[in-house]
C-alpha positions in Angstrom: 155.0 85.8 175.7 157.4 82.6 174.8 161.1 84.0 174.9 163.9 82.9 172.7 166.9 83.8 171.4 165.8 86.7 169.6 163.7 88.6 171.9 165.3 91.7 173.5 167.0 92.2 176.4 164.5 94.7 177.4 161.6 91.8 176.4 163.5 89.4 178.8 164.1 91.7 181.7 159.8 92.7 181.3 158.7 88.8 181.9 162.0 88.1 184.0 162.4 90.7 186.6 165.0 88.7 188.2 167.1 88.1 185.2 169.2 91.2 185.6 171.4 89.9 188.3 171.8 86.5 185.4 173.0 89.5 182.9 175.4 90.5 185.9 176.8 86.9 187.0 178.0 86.7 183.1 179.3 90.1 183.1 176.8 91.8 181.2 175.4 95.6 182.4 172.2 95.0 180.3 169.8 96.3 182.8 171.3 100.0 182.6 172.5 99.6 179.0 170.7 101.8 176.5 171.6 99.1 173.8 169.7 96.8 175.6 166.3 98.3 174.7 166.9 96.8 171.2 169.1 94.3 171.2 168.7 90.2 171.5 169.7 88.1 173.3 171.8 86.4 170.9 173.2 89.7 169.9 173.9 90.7 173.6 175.7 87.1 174.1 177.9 87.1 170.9 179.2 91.0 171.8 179.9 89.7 174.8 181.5 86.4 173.9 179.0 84.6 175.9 178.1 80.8 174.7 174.7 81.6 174.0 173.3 78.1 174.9 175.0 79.1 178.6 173.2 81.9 178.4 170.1 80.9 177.6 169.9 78.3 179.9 170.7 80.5 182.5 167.9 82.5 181.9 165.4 79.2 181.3 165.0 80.1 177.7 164.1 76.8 175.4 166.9 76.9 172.9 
């Protein structure tokens, strides 16, 4: 599965075990967050006032 911007939280933390403690280092308790389920990634980083190009590169999602 090719991850981007708009794939969930929940999608990213599937193919990315590791990704929860990247959610962590900006702040973000996505792992336990019911929200997370169905939210984006670009969703997760604007609600959090994230740059989501930070984030994303953090994670080694292509833009």
């Amino acid at each position: 599965m090719a991850l981007s911007k708009d794939s969930t939280i929940l999608d990213v933390l599937q193919e990315k075990p590791d990704a929860g403690s990247i959610f962590a280092r900006f702040g973000m308790g996505c792992v336990g967050c019911a929200i997370g389920r169905g939210e984006t990634i670009a969703e997760a980083a604007a609600a959090h006032g994230i740059p989501l190009d930070e984030l994303l590169n953090a994670l080694g999602i292509s833009a």
